[in-house]
C-alpha positions in Angstrom: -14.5 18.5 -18.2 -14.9 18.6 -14.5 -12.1 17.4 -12.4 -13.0 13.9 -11.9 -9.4 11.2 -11.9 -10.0 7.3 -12.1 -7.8 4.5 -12.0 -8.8 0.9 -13.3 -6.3 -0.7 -11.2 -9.9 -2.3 -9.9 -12.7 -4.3 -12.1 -14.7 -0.7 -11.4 -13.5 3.1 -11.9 -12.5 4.3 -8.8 -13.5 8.5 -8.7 -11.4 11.5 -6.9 -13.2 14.4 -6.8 -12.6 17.4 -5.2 -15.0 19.1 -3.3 -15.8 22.8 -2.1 -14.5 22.7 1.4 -17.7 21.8 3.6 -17.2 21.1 7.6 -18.9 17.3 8.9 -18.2 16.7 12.0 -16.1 20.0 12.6 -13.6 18.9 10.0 -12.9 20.7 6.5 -13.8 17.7 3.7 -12.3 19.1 0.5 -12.1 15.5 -1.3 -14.4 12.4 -2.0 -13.4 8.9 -3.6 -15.9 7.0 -5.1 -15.8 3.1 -5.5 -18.8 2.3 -7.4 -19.9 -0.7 -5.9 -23.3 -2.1 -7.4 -26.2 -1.9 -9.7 -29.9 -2.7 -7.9 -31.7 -4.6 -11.0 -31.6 -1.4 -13.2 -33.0 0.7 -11.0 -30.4 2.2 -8.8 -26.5 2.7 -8.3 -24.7 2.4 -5.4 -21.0 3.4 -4.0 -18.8 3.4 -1.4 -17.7 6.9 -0.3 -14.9 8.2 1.9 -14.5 12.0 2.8 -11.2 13.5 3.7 -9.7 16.5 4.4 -6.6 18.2 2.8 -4.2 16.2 4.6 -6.1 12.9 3.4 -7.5 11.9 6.7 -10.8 10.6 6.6 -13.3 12.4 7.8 -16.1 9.8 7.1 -17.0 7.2 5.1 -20.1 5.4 4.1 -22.1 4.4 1.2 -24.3 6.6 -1.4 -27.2 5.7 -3.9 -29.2 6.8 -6.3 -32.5 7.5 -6.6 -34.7 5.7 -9.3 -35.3 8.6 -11.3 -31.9 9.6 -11.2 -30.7 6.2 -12.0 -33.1 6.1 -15.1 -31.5 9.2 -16.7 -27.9 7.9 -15.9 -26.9 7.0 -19.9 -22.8 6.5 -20.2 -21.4 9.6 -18.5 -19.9 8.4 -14.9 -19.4 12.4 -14.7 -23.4 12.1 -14.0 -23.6 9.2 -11.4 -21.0 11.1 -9.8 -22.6 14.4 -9.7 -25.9 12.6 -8.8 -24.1 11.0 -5.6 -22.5 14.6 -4.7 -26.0 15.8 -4.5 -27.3 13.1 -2.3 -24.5 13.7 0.0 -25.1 17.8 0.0 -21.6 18.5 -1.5 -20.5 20.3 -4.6 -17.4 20.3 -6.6 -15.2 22.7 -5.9 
């Protein structure tokens, strides 16, 4: 199982997951939470994102979605939304 932690403290799983250490904006990122925060009429996902480094600053924050075709092959695993918005933001896990 990849290294994925969530917490329902929220109506909607929040994701840590971390990531190879990649340089944005001449910082090391080595982490990413995810707060899934909507569902486009079935036809993409979309969540909010903040980077940080090892320390936990933030490095940047934003928000992610799918694509439809990734979307439409998302079944139950939130392991494969997550990987799908890892991609779109040109990060792997570490």
């Amino acid at each position: 199982m990849p290294d994925i932690e969530t917490t329902q403290d929220t109506p909607v799983n929040i994701a840590v997951v971390q990531i190879t250490p990649t340089n944005i904006l001449g910082k090391t990122a080595t982490q990413v939470v995810f707060n899934p925060a909507l569902v486009i009429f079935s036809t993409s996902a979309t969540s909010q994102y903040v980077i940080s480094d090892a320390d936990g600053a933030t490095v940047t924050s934003g928000n992610v979605s799918t694509t439809p075709e990734q979307y439409a092959q998302w079944g139950t695993s939130d392991v494969y939304i997550i990987d799908c918005f890892l991609s779109n933001l040109g990060l792997t896990r570490a």
